[in-house]
C-alpha positions in Angstrom: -3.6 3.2 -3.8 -6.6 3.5 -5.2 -9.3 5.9 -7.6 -12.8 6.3 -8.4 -13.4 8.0 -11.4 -10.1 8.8 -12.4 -10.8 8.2 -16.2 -14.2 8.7 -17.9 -15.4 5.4 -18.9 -15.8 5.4 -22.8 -19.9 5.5 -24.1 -21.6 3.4 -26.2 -18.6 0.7 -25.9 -21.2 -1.5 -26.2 -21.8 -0.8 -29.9 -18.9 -0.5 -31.0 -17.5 -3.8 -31.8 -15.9 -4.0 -28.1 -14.5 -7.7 -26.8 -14.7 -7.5 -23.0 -12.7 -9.9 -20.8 -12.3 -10.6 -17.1 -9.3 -12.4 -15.9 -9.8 -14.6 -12.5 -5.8 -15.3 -11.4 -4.5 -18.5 -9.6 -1.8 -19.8 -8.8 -1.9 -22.8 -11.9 -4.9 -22.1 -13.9 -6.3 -18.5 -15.4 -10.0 -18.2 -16.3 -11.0 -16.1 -18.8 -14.4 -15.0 -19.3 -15.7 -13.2 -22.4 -18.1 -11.0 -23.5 -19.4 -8.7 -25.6 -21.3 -6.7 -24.0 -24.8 -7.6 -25.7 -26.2 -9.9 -22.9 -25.2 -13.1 -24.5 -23.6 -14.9 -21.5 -20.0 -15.2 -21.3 -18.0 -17.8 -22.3 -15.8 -19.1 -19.4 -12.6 -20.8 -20.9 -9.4 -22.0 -18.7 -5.4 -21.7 -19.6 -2.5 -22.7 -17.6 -1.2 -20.0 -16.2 1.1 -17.7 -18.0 0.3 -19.3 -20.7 0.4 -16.4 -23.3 0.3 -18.0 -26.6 -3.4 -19.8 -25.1 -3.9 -16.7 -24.4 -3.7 -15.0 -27.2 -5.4 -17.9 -29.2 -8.7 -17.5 -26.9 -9.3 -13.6 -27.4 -9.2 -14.5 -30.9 -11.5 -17.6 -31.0 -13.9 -14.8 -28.7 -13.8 -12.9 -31.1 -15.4 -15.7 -33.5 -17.8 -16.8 -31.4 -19.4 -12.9 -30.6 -19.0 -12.7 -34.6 -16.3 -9.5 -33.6 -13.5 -7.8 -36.7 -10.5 -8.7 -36.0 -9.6 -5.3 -35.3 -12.2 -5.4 -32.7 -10.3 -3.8 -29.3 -10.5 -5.5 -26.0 -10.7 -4.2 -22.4 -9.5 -6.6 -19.4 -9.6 -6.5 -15.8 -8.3 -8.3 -13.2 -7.8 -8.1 -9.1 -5.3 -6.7 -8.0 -3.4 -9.5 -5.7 0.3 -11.1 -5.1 1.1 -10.6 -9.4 1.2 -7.1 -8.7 1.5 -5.2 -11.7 3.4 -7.5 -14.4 0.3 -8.7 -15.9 -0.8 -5.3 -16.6 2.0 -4.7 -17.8 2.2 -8.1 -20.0 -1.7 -7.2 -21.6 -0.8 -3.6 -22.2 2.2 -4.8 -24.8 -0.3 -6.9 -26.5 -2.1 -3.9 -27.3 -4.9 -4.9 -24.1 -6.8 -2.4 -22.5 -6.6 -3.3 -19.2 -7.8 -2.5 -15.5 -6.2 -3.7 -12.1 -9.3 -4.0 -9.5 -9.2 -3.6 -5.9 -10.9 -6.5 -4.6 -12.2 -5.3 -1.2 -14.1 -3.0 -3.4 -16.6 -5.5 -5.7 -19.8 -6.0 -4.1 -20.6 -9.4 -3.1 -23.9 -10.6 -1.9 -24.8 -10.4 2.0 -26.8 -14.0 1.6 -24.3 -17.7 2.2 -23.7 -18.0 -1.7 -21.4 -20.3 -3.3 -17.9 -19.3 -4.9 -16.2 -20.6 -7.7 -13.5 -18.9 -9.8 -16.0 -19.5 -13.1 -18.2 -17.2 -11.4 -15.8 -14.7 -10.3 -14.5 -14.3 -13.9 -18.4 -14.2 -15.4 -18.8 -11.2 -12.2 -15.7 -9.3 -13.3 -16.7 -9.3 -17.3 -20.2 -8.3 -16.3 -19.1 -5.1 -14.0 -16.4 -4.4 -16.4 -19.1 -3.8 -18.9 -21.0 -1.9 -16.3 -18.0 0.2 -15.9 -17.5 1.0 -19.3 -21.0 2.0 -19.9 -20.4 4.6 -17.4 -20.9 3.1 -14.1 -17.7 4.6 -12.9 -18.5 3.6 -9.1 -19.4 0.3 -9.7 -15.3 -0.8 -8.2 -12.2 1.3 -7.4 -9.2 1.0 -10.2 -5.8 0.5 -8.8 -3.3 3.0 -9.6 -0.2 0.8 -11.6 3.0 2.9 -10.9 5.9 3.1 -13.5 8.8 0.5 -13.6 11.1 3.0 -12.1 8.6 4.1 -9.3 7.7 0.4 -8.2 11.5 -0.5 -8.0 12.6 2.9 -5.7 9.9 1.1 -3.3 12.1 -1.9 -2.5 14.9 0.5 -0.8 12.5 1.6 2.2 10.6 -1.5 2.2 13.2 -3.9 2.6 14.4 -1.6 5.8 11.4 -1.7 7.6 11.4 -5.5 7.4 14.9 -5.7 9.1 13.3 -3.9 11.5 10.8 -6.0 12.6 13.4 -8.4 12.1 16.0 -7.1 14.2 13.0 -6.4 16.9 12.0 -10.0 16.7 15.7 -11.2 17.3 15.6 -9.5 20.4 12.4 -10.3 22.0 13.0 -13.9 21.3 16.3 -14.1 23.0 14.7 -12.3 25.9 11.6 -14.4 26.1 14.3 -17.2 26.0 16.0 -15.7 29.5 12.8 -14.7 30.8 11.5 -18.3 31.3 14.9 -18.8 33.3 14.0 -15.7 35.6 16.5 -13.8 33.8 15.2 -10.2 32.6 18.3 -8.4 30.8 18.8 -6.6 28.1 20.1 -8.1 24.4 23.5 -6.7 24.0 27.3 -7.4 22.5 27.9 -7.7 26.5 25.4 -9.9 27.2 26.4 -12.4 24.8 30.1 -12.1 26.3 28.4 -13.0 29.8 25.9 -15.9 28.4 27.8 -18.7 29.7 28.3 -17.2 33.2 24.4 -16.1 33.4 22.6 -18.4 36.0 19.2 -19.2 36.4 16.2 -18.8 39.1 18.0 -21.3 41.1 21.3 -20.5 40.7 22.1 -23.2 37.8 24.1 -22.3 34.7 22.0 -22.0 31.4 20.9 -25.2 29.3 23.6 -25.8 26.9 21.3 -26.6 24.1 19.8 -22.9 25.1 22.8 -21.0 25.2 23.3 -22.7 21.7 20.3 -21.5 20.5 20.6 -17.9 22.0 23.9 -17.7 19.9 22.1 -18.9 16.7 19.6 -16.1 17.5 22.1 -13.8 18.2 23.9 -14.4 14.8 20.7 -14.0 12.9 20.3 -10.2 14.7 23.6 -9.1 13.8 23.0 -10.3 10.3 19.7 -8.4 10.1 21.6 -5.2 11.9 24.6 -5.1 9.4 22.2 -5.5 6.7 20.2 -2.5 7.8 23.2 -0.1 8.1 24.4 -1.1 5.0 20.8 0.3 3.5 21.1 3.2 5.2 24.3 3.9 3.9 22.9 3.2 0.3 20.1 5.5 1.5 22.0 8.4 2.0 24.8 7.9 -0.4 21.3 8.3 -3.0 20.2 11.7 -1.1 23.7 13.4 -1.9 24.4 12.4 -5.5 20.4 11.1 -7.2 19.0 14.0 -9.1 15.8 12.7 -9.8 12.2 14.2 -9.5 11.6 11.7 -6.3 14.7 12.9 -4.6 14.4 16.3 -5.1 11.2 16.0 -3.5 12.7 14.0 -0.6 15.3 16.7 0.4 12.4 19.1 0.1 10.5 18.0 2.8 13.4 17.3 5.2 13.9 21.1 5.5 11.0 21.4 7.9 11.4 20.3 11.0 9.9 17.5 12.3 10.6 15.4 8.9 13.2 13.5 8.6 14.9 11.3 6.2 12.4 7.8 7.1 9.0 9.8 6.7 10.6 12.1 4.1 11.4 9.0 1.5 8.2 7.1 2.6 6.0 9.9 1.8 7.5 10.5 -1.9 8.6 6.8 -2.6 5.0 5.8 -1.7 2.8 8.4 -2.3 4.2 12.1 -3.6 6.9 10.9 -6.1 4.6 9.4 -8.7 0.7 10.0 -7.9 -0.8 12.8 -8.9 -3.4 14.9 -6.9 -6.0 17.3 -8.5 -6.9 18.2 -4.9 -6.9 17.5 -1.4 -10.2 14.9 -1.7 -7.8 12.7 -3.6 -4.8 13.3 -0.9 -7.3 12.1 2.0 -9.0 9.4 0.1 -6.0 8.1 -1.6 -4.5 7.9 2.4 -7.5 5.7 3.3 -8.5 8.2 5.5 -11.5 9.2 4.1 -14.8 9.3 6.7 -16.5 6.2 6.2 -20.6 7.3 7.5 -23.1 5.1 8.1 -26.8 6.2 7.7 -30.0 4.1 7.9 -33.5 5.4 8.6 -33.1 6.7 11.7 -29.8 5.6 12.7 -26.4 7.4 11.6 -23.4 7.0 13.1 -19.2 7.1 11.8 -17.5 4.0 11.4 -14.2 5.8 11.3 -11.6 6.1 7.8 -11.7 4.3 4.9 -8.2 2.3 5.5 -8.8 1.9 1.8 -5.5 3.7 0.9 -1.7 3.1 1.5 -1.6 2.2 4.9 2.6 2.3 4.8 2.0 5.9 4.6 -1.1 6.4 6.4 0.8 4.5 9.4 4.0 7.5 9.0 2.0 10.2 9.1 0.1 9.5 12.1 3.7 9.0 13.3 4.9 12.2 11.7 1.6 14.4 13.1 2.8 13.7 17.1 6.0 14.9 15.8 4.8 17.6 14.4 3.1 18.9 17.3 6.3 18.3 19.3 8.8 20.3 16.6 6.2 22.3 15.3 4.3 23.9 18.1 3.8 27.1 16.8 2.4 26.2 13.4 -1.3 26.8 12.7 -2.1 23.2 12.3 -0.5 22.3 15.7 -2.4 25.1 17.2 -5.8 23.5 15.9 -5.3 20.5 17.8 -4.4 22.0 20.7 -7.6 23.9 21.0 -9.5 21.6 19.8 -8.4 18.1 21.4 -5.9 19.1 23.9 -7.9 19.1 26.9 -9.8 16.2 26.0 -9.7 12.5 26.8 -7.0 10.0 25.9 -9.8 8.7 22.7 -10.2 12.3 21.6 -7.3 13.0 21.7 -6.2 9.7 19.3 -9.2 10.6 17.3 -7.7 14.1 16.7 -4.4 12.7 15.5 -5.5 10.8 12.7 -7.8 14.0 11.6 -4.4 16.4 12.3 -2.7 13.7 10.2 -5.1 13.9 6.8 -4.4 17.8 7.1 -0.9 17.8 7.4 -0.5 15.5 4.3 -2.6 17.5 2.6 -0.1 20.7 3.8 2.8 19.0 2.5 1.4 18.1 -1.1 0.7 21.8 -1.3 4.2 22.1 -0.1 5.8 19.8 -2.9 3.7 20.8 -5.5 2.8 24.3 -5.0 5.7 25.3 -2.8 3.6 26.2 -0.2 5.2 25.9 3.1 2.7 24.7 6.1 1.1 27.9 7.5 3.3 29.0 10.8 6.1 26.0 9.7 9.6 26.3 10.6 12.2 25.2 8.2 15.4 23.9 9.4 18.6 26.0 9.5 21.1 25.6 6.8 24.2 23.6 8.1 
């Protein structure tokens, strides 16, 4: 998730005895590149990777070089990539200043150019200087979640993976039988039957793809056990957790048409730990800001952002048909019917994703401001 803006960029850094440093990752080798801020060019240096004691002895030899106190304070940046967060978290406890980058959102230039990761870390130092001189639109800052917030993602996460898993399982075992003209469903039974299945022409299976149907087979149940066991954890967490994120999660599964998958997605991801000033930050931080296009002449949309957290962007599509089906007599289900009811099949798909920004933005008012949705009907108590 991402912001623009969200901190006012410090004046006259520039002055003010200011190290600047821009961190290009890889898998073996960092490069650092240094500045400070006075249009000398940066000095490019290379560590292993991790390598924090290096680390530590080139910010100081930087500060040398640009002739800096040793109290001199430093800002870093760095793109935001498969580290995650631990970085951030690493240079913060050295007393670092530091920024996590979105890189879909640095400008690069339009022309064939040549790419090496010495120039990306000169590039990052010289908009991070930009940035702190008050270009605050010059990239978008990733949001870094807390410890605690970043670990009650895993729970959800590593669900919706069985999933695909367990999906996967499946289709393989019928794409298996489908080449044999076989076009059944995966179940316990099935697998009971496997060796008296025959094929097209009345022959028994392929031992060696019975065998592997099993293996297959073996690996679903796995992934299916696994995935009630989370559920049980799940709940088990609902009924006795009295944290701020749970609270929140039972909240929302009073109204109907939320249940407990969108319900811990929505605060897990997005409502438990980020905090909106208004509904501009709801929408963009969704990725489903409007996305114009205007030259000369010539203006036309090229649809939402998709900048923000598309795990929660993707449920609340999801959540918005349910809406309409659970909450039909709610003013926001009402708008759509009006508006996009009796159009096409693309209008109506266009009209989902627009229902969807509002009803997020209904149920942070909800959460925050205990503002049920307008015309909403909670769920009766059991």
């Amino acid at each position: 998730m991402l912001k623009k803006d969200q901190a006012t960029p410090s004046e006259n850094n520039v002055n003010s005895g200011q190290l600047y440093l821009g961190i290009e990752l890889s898998r073996k080798q960092w490069k650092l590149g240094f500045s400070d801020g006075k249009g000398r060019r940066a000095r490019i240096v290379t560590i292993a990777a991790r390598d924090w004691e290096a680390f530590q002895g080139e910010v100081e030899k930087a500060r040398q070089r640009f002739a800096l106190p040793a109290s001199a304070g430093v800002k870093s940046c760095y793109e935001a990539g498969r580290e995650g967060f631990w970085i951030h978290r690493a240079l913060e406890q050295l007393g670092i200043e530091n920024l996590v980058i979105d890189a879909a959102s640095i400008d690069v230039k339009r022309r064939k150019r040549a790419k090496t990761d010495r120039k990306d870390a000169e590039q990052l130092v010289r908009q991070l200087i930009r940035y702190c001189q008050g270009e605050g639109d010059v990239w978008s800052v990733v949001r870094v979640p807390t410890v605690e917030s970043e670990d009650a993602r895993h729970l959800h996460r590593d669900m919706a993976v069985l999933k695909r898993e367990r999906q996967q399982h499946r289709m393989r075992i019928q794409s298996l039988l489908f080449t044999q003209g076989l076009d059944v469903q995966v179940t316990p039974k099935l697998m009971k039957q496997l060796d008296s299945l025959r094929c097209w022409n009345g022959e028994p299976l392929p031992e060696s793809m019975k065998e592997r149907i099993r293996r297959e087979y073996l690996r679903l149940e796995a992934a299916e056990q696994d995935l009630v066991t989370l559920k049980k954890q799940q709940q088990a967490k609902l009924k006795t957790d009295k944290t701020v994120a749970i609270e929140k999660v039972r909240k929302l599964q009073r109204l109907r048409g939320v249940a407990m998958t969108s319900s811990w997605v929505f605060v897990m991801e997005f409502f438990g730990w980020r905090q909106f000033r208004n509904r501009r930050e709801v929408g963009s931080a969704l990725g489903m800001a409007p996305t114009p296009y205007q030259s000369g002449d010539s203006a036309r949309e090229q649809g939402i952002s998709r900048a923000g957290n598309r795990r929660v962007r993707t449920m609340a599509v999801e959540i918005a048909w349910s809406w309409l089906r659970y909450q039909p007599q709610s003013q926001l289900s009402r708008w759509y019917q009006n508006r996009f009811a009796s159009a096409g099949q693309r209008m109506r798909r266009i009209g989902i994703v627009a229902m969807a920004r509002r009803l997020m933005v209904d149920l942070w008012r909800y959460i925050e401001l205990d503002k049920a949705p307008e015309g909403a009907l909670l769920k009766a108590k059991a």
